[in-house]
C-alpha positions as a Markdown table, in Angstrom:
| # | Residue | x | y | z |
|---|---|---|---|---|
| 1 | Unk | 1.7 | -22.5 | 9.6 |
| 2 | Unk | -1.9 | -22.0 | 10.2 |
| 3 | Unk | -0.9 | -21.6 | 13.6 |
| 4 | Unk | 1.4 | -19.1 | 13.2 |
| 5 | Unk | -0.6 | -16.7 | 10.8 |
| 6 | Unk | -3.6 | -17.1 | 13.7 |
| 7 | Unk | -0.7 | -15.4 | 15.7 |
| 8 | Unk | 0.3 | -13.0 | 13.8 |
| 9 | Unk | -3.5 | -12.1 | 12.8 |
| 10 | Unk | -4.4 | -11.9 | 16.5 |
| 11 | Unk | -1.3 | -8.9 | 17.1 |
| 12 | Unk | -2.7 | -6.7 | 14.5 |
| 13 | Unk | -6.3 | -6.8 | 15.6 |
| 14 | Unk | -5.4 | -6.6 | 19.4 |
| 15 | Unk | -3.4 | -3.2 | 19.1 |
| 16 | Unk | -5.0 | -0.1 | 18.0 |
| 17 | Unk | -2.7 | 1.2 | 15.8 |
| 18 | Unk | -3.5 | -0.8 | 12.9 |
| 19 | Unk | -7.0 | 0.7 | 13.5 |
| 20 | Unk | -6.0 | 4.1 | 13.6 |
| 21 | Unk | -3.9 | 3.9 | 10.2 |
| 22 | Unk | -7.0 | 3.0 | 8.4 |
| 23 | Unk | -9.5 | 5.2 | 9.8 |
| 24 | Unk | -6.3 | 8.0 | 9.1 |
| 25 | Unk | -6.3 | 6.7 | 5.5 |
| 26 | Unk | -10.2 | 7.6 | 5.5 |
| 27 | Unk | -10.1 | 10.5 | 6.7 |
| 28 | Unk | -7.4 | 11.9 | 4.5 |
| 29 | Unk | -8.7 | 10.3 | 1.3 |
| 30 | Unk | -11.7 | 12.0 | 2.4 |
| 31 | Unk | -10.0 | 15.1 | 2.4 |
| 32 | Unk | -8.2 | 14.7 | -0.4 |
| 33 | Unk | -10.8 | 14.3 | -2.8 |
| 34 | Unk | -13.2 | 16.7 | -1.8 |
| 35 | Unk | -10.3 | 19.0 | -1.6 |
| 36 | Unk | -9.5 | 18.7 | -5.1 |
| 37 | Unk | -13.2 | 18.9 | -6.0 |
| 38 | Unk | -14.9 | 21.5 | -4.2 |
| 39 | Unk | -11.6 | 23.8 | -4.7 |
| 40 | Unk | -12.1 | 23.9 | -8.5 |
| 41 | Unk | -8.6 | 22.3 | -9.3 |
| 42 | Unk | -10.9 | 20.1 | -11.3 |
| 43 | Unk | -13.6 | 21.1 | -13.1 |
| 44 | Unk | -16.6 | 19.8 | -14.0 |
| 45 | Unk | -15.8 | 18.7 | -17.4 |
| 46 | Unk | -12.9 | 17.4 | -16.5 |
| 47 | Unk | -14.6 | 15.2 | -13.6 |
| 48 | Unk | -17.3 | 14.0 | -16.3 |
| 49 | Unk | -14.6 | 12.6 | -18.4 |
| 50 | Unk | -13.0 | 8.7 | -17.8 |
| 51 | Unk | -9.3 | 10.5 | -17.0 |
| 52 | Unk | -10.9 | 12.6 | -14.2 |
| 53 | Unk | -12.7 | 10.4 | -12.7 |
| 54 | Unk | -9.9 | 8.1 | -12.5 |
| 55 | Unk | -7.9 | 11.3 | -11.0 |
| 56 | Unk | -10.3 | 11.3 | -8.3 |
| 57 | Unk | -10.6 | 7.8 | -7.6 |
| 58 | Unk | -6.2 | 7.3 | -7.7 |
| 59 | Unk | -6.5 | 8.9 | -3.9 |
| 60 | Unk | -7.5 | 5.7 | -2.4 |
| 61 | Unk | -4.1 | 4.2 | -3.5 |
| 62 | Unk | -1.9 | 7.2 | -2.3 |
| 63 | Unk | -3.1 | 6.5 | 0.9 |
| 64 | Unk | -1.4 | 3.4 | 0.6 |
| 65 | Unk | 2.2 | 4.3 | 2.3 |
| 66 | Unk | 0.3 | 4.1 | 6.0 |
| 67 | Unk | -0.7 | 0.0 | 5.4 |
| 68 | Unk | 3.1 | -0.3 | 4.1 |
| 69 | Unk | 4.1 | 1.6 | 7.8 |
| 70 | Unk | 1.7 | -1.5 | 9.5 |
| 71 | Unk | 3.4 | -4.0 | 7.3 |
| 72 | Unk | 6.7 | -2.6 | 8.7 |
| 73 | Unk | 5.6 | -2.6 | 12.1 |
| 74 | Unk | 4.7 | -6.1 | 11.5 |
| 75 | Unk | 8.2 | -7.1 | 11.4 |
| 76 | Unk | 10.6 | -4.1 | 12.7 |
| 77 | Unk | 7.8 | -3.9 | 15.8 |
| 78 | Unk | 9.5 | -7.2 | 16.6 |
| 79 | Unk | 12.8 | -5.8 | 16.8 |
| 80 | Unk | 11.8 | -2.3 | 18.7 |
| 81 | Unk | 10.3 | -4.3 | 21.5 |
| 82 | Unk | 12.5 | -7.1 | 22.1 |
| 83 | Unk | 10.2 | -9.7 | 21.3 |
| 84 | Unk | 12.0 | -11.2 | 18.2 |
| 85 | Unk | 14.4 | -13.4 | 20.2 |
| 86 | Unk | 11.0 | -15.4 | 21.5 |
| 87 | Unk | 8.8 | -15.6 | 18.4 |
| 88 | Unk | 12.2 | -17.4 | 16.7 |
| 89 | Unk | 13.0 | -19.5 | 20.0 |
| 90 | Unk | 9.0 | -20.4 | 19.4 |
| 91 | Unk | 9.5 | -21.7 | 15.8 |
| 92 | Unk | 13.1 | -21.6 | 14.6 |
| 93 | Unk | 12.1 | -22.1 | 11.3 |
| 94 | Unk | 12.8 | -17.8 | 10.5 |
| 95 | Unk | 11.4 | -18.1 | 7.2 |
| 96 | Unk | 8.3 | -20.0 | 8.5 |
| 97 | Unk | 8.2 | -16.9 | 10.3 |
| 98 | Unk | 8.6 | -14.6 | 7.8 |
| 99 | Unk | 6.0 | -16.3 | 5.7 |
| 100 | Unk | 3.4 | -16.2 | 8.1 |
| 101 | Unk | 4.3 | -12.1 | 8.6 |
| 102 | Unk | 3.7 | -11.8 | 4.6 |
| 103 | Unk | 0.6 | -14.0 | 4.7 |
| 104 | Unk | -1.3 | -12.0 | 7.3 |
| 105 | Unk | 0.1 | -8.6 | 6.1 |
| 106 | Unk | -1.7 | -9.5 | 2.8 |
| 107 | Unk | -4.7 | -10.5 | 4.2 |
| 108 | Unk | -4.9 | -6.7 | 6.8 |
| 109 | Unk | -3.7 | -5.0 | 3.3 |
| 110 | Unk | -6.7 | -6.9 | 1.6 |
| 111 | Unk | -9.0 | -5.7 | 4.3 |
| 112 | Unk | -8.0 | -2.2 | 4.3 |
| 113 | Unk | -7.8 | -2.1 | 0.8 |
| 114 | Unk | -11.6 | -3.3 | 0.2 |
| 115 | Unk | -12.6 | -0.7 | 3.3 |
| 116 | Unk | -10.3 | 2.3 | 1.3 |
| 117 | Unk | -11.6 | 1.5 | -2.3 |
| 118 | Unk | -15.1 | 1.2 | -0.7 |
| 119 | Unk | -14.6 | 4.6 | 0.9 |
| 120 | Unk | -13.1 | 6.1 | -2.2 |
| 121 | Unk | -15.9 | 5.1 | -4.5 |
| 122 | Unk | -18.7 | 6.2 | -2.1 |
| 123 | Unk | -17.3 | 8.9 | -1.3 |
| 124 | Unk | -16.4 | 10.1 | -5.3 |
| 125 | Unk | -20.4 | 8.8 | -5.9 |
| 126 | Unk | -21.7 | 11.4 | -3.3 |
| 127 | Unk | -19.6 | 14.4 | -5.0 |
| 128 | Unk | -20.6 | 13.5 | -8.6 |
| 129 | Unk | -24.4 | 13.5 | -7.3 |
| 130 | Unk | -24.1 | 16.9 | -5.9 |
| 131 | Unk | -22.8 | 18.2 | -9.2 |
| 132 | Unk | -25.1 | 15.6 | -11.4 |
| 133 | Unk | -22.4 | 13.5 | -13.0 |
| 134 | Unk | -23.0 | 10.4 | -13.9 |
| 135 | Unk | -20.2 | 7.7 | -12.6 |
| 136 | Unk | -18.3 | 5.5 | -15.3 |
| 137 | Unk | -18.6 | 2.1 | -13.0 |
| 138 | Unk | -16.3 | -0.1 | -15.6 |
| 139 | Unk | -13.6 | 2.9 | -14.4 |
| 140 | Unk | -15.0 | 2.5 | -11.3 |
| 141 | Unk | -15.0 | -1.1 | -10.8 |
| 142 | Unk | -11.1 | -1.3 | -12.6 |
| 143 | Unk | -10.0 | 1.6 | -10.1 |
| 144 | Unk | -11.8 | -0.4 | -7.1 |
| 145 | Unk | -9.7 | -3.5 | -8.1 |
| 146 | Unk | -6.7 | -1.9 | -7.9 |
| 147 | Unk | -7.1 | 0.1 | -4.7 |
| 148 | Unk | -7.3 | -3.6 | -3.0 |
| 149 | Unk | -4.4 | -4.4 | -4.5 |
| 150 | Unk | -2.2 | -1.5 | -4.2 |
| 151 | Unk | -2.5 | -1.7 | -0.4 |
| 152 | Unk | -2.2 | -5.3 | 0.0 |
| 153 | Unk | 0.9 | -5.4 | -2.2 |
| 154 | Unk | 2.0 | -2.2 | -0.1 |
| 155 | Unk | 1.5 | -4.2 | 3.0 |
| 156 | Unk | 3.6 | -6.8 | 2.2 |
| 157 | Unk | 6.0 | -4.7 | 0.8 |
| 158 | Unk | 6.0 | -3.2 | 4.0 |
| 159 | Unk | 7.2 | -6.6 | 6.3 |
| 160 | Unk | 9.7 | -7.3 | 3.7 |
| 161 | Unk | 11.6 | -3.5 | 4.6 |
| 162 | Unk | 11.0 | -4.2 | 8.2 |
| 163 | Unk | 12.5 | -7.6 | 8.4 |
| 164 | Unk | 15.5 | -6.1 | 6.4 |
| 165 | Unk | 16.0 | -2.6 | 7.8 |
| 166 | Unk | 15.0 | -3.6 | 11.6 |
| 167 | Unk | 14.7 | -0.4 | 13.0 |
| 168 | Unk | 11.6 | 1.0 | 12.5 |
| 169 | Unk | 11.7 | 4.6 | 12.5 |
| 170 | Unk | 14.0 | 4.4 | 10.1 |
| 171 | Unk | 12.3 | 1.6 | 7.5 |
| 172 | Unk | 9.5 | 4.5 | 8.1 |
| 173 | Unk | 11.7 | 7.2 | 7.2 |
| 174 | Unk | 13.6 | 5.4 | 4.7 |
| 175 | Unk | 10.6 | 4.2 | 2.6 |
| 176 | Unk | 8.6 | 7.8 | 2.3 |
| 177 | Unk | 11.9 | 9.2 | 0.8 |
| 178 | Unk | 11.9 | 6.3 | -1.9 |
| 179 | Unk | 8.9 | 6.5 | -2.8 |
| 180 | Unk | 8.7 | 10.7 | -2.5 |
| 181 | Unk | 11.6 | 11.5 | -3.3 |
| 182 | Unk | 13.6 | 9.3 | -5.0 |
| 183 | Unk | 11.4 | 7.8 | -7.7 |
| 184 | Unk | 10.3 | 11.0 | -8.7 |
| 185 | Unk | 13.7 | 12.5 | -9.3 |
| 186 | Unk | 14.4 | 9.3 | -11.4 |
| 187 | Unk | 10.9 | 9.5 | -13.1 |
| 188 | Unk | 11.8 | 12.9 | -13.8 |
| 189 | Unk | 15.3 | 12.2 | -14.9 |
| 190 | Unk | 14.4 | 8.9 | -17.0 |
| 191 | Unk | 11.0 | 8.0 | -17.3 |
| 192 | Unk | 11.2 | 5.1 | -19.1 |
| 193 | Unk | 13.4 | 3.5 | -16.2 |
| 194 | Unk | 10.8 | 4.8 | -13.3 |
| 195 | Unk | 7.8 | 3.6 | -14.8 |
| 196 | Unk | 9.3 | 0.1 | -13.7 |
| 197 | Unk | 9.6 | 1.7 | -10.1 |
| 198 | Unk | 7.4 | 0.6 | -7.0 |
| 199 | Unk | 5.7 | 4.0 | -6.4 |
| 200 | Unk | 5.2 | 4.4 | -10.4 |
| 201 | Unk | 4.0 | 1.0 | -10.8 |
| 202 | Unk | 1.9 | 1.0 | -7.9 |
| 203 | Unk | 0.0 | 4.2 | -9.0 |
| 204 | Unk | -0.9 | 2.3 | -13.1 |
| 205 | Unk | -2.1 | -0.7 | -10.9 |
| 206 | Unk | -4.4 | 2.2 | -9.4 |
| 207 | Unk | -5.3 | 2.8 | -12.7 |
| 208 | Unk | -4.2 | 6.3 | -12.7 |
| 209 | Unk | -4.9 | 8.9 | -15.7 |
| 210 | Unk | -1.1 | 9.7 | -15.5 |
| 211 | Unk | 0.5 | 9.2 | -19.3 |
| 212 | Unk | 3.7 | 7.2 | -19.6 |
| 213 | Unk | 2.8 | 4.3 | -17.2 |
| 214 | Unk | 2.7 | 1.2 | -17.4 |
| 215 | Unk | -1.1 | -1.0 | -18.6 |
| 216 | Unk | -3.2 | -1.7 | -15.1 |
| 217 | Unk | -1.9 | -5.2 | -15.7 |
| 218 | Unk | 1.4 | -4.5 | -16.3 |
| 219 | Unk | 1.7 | -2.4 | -13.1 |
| 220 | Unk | 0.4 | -4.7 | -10.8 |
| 221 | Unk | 2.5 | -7.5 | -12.1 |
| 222 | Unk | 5.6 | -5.1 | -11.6 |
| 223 | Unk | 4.5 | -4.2 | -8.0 |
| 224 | Unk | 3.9 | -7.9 | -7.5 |
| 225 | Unk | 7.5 | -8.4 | -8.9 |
| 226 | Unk | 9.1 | -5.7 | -6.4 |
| 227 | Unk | 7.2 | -7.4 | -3.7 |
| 228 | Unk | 8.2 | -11.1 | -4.4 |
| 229 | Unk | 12.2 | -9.7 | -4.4 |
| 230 | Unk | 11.7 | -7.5 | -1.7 |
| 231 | Unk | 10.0 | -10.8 | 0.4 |
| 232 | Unk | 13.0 | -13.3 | -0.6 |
| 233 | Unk | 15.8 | -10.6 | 0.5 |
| 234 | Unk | 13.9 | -10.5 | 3.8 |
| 235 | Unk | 14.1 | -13.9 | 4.2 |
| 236 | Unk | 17.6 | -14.4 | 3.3 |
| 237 | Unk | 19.3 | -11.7 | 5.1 |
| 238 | Unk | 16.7 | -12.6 | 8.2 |
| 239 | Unk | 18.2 | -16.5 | 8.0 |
| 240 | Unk | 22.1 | -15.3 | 7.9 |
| 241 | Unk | 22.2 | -12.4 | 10.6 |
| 242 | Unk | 22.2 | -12.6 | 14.1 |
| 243 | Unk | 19.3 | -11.7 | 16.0 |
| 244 | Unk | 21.0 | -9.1 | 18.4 |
């Protein structure tokens, strides 16, 4: 198992484009926040306050949907190049496989997450300086955690939908509508039944400022939840279907 993991470790940092995705997710969060600060669509009480401050902070999760496109690629990347039929002649054992896909997904999730939250926070700690706020680190810290977690859980998610759907493109294409789309016409619709949602979940793990979500707790374990069913129908349908 240990093996395999090694393996599957040693694709992700031997192609660039899990390195590109997270210096992308950088840059953007990067953007994003001092977008939203220097343009005024937050003002400076409101950024002194915990609730702002964690509306600044929540970017570092939204980045999040490019580690779900590595986790896909993880799996569906298989499948697009043909090299599926060779990693199961190599250990038959599919949801071996599959196991060792989640584990190291988790573990690039866990490193981009730390590198995103780290971003996030330094970067929010060098705009509240320039306008002399003082940063609430407990927010901070709680906001940090669940950056980290938010893109490992994404990840992870992430191999699950690629193993399933296959085709990449479209676990890619199918996944941003879901979470875009979708949930927010049901969170619109009937908020008490998208609060349970991924996306939703995802963003009170984050501890976002949004009202009507779910405790940090709460969310995470939800997002957990989603990624534990989403892991075990990848496994199954990856164990009864042919490979070609």
């Amino acid at each position: 198992m240990n093996a395999l993991i090694r393996s599957e470790l040693t694709k992700l940092t031997t192609t660039r484009t899990p390195r590109w995705v997270l210096v992308v997710q950088v840059v953007v969060l990067a953007l994003a926040i001092s977008g939203a600060i220097a343009s005024g669509a937050m003002p400076d009480a409101k950024l002194a306050t915990g609730d702002g401050l964690r509306a600044v902070l929540e970017h570092g999760g939204l980045v999040a949907i490019l580690s779900l496109t590595v986790g896909i690629t993880l799996s569906a990347g298989e499948f697009r190049h043909g090299t599926v039929v060779d990693t199961f002649l190599t250990e038959p054992r599919r949801g071996r496989v599959l196991a060792s896909k989640f584990a190291a997904g988790a573990i690039a999730g866990l490193v981009a997450g730390i590198v995103v939250a780290t971003a996030t926070v330094g970067i929010t700690i060098a705009w509240f300086a320039t306008k002399d706020i003082d940063l609430g680190w407990t927010t901070a810290w709680r906001s940090f955690a669940g950056i980290v977690l938010w893109q490992a859980l994404y990840t992870v998610i992430g191999v699950a939908l690629g193993a399933v759907v296959r085709a990449q493109a479209a676990a890619v294409v199918g996944a941003v509508i879901w979470l875009y789309v979708v949930e927010t016409a049901v969170s619109q619709l009937l908020s008490s039944v998208g609060r349970w949602l991924p996306a939703t979940a995802a963003r009170a793990l984050g501890y976002s400022s949004e009202p009507g979500l779910l405790p940090q707790v709460g969310g995470g374990a939800t997002l957990a939840a989603w990624a534990v069913a989403a892991g075990i129908a990848a496994v199954v349908l990856t164990q009864r279907r042919d490979l070609t």
